[in-house]
Legacy VTK file of the C-alpha trace (Angstrom):
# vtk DataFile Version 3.0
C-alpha trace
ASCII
DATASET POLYDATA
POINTS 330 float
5.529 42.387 72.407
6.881 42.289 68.746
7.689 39.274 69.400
3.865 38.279 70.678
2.707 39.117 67.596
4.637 37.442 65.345
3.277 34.075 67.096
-0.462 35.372 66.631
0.442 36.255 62.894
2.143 32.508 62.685
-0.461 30.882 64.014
-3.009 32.480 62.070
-1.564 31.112 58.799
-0.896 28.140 59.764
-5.069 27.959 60.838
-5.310 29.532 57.164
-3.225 26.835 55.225
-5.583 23.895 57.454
-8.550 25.405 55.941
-7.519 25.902 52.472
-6.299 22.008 52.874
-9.216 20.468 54.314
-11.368 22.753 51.601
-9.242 21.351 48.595
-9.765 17.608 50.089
-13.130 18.302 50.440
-13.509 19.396 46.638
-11.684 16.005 45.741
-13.518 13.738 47.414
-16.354 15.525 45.657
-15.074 14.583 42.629
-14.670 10.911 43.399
-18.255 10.956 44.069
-19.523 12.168 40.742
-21.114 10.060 38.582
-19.542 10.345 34.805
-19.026 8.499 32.148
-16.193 9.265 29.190
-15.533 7.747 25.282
-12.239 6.879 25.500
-9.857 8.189 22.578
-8.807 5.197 21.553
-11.968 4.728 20.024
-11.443 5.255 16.160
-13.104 7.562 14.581
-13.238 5.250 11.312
-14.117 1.574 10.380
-14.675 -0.468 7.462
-17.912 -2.120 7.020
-17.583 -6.265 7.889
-15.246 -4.949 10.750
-15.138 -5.021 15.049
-15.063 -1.910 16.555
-13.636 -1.744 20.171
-14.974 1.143 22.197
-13.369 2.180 24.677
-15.015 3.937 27.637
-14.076 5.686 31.536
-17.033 5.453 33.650
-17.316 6.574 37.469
-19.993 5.596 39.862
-21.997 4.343 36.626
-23.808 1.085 36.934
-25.419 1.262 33.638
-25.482 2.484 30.686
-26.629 2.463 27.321
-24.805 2.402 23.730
-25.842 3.108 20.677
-24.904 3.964 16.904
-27.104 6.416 15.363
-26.902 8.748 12.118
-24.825 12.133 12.133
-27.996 13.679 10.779
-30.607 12.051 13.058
-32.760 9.577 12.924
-33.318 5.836 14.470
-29.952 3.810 16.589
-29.038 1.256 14.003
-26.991 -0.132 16.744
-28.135 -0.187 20.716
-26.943 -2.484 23.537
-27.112 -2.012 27.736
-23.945 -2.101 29.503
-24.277 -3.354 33.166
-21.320 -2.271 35.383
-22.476 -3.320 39.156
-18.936 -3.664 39.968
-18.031 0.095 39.461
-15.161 -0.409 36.840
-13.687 2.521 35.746
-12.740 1.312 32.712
-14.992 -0.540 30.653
-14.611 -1.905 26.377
-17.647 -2.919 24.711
-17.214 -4.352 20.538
-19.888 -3.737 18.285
-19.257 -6.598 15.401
-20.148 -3.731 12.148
-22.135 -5.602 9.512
-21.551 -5.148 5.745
-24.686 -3.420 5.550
-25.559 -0.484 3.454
-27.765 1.073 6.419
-23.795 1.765 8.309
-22.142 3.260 5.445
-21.464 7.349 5.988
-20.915 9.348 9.266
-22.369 8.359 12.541
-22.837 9.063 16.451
-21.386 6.194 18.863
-23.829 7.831 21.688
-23.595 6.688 25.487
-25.802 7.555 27.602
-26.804 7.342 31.433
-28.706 8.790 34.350
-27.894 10.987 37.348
-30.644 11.517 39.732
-33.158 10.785 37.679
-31.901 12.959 33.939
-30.207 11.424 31.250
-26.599 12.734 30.371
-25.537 11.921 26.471
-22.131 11.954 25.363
-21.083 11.299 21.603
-18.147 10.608 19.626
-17.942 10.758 15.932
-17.399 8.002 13.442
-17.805 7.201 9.913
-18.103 4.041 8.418
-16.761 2.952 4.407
-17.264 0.240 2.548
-14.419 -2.489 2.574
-13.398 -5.277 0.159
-15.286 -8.530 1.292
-13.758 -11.498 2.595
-14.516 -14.774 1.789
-12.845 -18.043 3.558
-12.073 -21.563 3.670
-12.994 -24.311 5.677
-12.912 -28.306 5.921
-11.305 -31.525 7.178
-9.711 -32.116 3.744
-7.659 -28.304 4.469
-5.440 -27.322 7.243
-7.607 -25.498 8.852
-10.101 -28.510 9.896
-13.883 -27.772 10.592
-13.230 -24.883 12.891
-14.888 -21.675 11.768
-12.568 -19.864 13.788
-9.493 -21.287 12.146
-10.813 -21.026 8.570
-8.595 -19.744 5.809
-8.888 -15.886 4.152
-9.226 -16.134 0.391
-7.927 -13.625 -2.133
-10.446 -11.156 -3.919
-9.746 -11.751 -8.029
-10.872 -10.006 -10.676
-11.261 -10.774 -14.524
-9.019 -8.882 -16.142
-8.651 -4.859 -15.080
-12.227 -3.919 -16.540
-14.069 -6.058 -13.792
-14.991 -4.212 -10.824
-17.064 -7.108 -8.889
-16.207 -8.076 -5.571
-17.689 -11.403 -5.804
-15.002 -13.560 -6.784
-11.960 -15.124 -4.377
-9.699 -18.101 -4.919
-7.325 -19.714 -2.947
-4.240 -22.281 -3.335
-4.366 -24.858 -1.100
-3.098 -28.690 -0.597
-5.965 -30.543 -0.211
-6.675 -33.875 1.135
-8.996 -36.229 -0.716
-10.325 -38.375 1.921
-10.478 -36.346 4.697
-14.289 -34.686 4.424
-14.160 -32.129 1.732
-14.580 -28.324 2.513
-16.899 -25.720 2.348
-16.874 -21.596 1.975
-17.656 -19.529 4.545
-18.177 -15.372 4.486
-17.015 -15.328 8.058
-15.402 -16.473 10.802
-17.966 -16.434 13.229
-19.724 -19.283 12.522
-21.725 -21.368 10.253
-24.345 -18.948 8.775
-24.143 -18.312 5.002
-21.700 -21.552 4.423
-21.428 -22.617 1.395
-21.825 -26.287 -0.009
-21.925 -28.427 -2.501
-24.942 -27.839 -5.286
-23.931 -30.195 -7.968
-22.462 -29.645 -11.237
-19.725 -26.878 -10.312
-22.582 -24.653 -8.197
-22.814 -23.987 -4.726
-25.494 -24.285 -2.481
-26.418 -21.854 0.538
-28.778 -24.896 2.425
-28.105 -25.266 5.713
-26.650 -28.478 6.330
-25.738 -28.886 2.431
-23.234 -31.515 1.453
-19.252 -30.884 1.372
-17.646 -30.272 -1.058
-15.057 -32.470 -2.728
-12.422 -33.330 -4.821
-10.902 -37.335 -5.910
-7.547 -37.213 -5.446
-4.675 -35.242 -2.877
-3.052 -32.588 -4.473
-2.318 -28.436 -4.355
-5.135 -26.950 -5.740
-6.233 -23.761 -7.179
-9.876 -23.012 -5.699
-12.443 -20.057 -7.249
-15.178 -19.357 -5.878
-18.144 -16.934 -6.998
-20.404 -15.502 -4.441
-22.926 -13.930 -6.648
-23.308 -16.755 -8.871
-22.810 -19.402 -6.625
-20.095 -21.363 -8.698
-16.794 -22.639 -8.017
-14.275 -24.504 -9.406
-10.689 -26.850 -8.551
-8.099 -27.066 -10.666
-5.024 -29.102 -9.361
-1.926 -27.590 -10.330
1.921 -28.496 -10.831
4.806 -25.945 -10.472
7.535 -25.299 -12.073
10.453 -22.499 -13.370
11.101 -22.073 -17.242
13.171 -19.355 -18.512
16.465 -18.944 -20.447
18.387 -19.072 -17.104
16.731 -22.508 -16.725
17.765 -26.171 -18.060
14.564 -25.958 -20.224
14.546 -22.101 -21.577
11.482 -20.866 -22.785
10.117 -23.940 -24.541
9.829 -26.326 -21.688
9.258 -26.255 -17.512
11.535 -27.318 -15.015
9.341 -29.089 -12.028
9.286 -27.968 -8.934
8.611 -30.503 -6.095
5.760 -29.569 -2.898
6.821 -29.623 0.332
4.642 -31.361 3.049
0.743 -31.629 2.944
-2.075 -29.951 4.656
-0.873 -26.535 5.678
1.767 -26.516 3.354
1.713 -24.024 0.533
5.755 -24.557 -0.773
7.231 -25.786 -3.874
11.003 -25.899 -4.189
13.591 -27.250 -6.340
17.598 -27.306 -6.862
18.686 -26.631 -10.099
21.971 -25.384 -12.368
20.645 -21.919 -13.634
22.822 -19.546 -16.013
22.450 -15.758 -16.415
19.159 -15.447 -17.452
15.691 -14.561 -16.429
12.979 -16.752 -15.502
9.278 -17.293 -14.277
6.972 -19.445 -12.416
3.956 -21.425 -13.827
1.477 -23.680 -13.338
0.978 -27.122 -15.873
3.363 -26.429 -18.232
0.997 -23.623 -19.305
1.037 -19.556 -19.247
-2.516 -19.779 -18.007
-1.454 -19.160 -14.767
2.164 -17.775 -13.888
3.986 -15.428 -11.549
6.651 -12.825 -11.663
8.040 -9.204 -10.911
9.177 -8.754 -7.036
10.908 -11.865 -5.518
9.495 -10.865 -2.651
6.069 -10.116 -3.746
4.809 -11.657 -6.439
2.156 -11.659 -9.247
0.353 -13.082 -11.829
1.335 -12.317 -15.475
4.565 -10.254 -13.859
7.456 -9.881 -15.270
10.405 -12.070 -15.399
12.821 -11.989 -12.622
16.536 -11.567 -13.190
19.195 -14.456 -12.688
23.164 -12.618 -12.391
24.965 -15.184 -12.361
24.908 -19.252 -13.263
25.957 -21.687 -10.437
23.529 -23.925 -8.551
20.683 -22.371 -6.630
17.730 -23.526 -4.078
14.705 -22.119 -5.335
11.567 -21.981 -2.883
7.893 -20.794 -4.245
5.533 -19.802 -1.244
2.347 -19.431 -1.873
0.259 -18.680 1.172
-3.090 -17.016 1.176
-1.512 -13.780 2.714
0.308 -13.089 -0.458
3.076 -14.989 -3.001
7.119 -14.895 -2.994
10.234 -16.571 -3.360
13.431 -17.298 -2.581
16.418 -17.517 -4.862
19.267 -18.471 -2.808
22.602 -19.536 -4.682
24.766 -22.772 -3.421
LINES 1 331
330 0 1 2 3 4 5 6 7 8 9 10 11 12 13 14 15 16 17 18 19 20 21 22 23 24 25 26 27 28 29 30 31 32 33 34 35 36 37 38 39 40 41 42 43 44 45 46 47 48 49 50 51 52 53 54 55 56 57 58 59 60 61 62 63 64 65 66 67 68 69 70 71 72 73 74 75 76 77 78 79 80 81 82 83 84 85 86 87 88 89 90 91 92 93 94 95 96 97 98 99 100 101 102 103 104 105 106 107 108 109 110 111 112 113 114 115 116 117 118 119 120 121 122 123 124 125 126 127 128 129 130 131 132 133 134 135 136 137 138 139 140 141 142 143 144 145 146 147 148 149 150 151 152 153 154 155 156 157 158 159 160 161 162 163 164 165 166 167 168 169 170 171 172 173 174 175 176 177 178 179 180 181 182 183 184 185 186 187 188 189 190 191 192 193 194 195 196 197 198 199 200 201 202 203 204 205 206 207 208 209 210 211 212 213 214 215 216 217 218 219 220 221 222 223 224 225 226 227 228 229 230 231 232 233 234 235 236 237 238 239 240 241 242 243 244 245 246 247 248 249 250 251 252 253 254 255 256 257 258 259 260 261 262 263 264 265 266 267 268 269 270 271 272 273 274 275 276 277 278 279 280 281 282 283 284 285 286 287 288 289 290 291 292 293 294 295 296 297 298 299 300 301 302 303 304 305 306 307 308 309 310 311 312 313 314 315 316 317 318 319 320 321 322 323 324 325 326 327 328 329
């Protein structure tokens, strides 16, 4: 008899533990069937203005939706686009390409939303948006980069000394061929729009379909360019090392010969130096040298240390992304 029951009692938890199984299945596949939608953290909560933002987002049984950028405080999207998603991915990305536009600066709402039987559901993520340096780039058959808009060349932002607080000016050394179609500026790489051109007598003209610009002979040149004004200039340029560790000291430059062509941006030279210190500069002239770090260098730095004297390979890179050498004894 005891042992009758036992059975019942068995079999009556075992009947227990089916239902509390088939319940929690139940409440999962109830789940599966919901229809959500969720900003994925990886979606910063910062930007710069001129930037891409990537939003990232988990959706569920969501065939559209709709995105938007509007102000913290309220007020009217100044960003909105539809995302279709017939396919049911669960994991979508949409960029919004920011433009360096006032109307973005401050805090914001990236706001999604989408419909479940017939009401809207909003969901919101905070992010604020700050005012970057501008870019500026180059472009053109006579440069490495060719006529691609994709492949142009950044520029470096310059100033005029440390009391000049414009962001209008960027220059760029470059090896630059002559013959081979000129160049233009662009303010992106996205395309044409805004380019640059030629407007006679050192100024630059914003006319679509304006002529290239040019220079007469082959050479590595130093290119400024001002945005605001809408003048430019090219100065070709020589390098070369003077010093007291060099042949020359301080009273005369030791050239420096350029390596390759288009896409090239390195001078180098073998020389006997002796303890010492020396600099880099362009046409025999102070106009326009470079010092301080080996490894990162700057204009008007200061003069970098030579230990000992023996013979050394000296290499001067100067690509857009920033300037340094290499002092490497024999």
């Amino acid at each position: 008899m005891k042992r009758k029951y036992l059975n019942l009692y068995r079999s009556l938890f075992l009947m227990l533990v089916g239902l509390l199984a088939f319940s929690s299945c139940k409440k999962v596949e109830h789940g599966i069937d919901e229809s959500i939608v969720s900003i994925s953290n990886t979606t910063p909560s910062s930007a710069l203005l001129g930037s891409t933002v990537e939003v990232g987002l988990v959706a569920n049984n969501v065939t559209s939706l709709t995105l938007s950028v509007v102000p913290a405080g309220g007020g009217e999207s100044i960003y909105s686009a539809t995302i279709d998603n017939p396919e049911n991915k669960h994991i979508l990305t949409h960029e919004i390409a920011v433009p360096a536009d006032d109307a973005w600066l401050g805090e914001h709402l990236i706001q999604v939303v989408y419909a479940i039987g017939g009401t809207n559901v909003e969901k919101t993520k905070a992010i604020t948006f700050t005012e970057g340096d501008p870019v500026f780039f180059l472009v053109g058959g006579s440069t490495g980069a060719g006529w691609e808009p994709s492949a142009a060349i950044p520029m470096r932002m310059y100033t005029d000394g440390d009391d000049d607080v414009s962001k209008d000016k960027f220059e760029i050394f470059v090896y630059l061929v002559a013959e081979d179609g000129g160049f233009k500026f662009l303010p992106t790489q996205g395309g044409w729009d805004g380019a640059l051109g030629d407007g006679g007598d050192g100024m630059l003209s914003d006319e679509e379909g304006g002529a290239n610009l040019m220079v007469t002979e082959d050479g590595f040149y130093r290119l400024r360019m001002n945005r605001e004004a809408l003048t430019y200039e090219a100065l070709k340029t020589e390098w070369g090392i003077i010093g007291d560790a060099t042949a020359g000291g301080w009273d005369a430059d030791t050239d420096m010969e350029f390596e390759g062509g288009k896409g090239s941006y390195t001078w180098t030279i073998t020389t006997n130096l002796t303890a010492g210190e020396l600099k880099f500069r362009a046409n025999d002239d102070w106009a326009i040298n470079l010092g301080g770090a080996v490894g990162n260098l700057s204009f008007d730095g200061d003069n970098i240390a030579i230990a000992d004297a023996g013979s050394y390979t000296i290499s001067l890179h100067m690509e857009p992304s920033g300037y340094k050498a290499e002092i490497n004894k024999n």
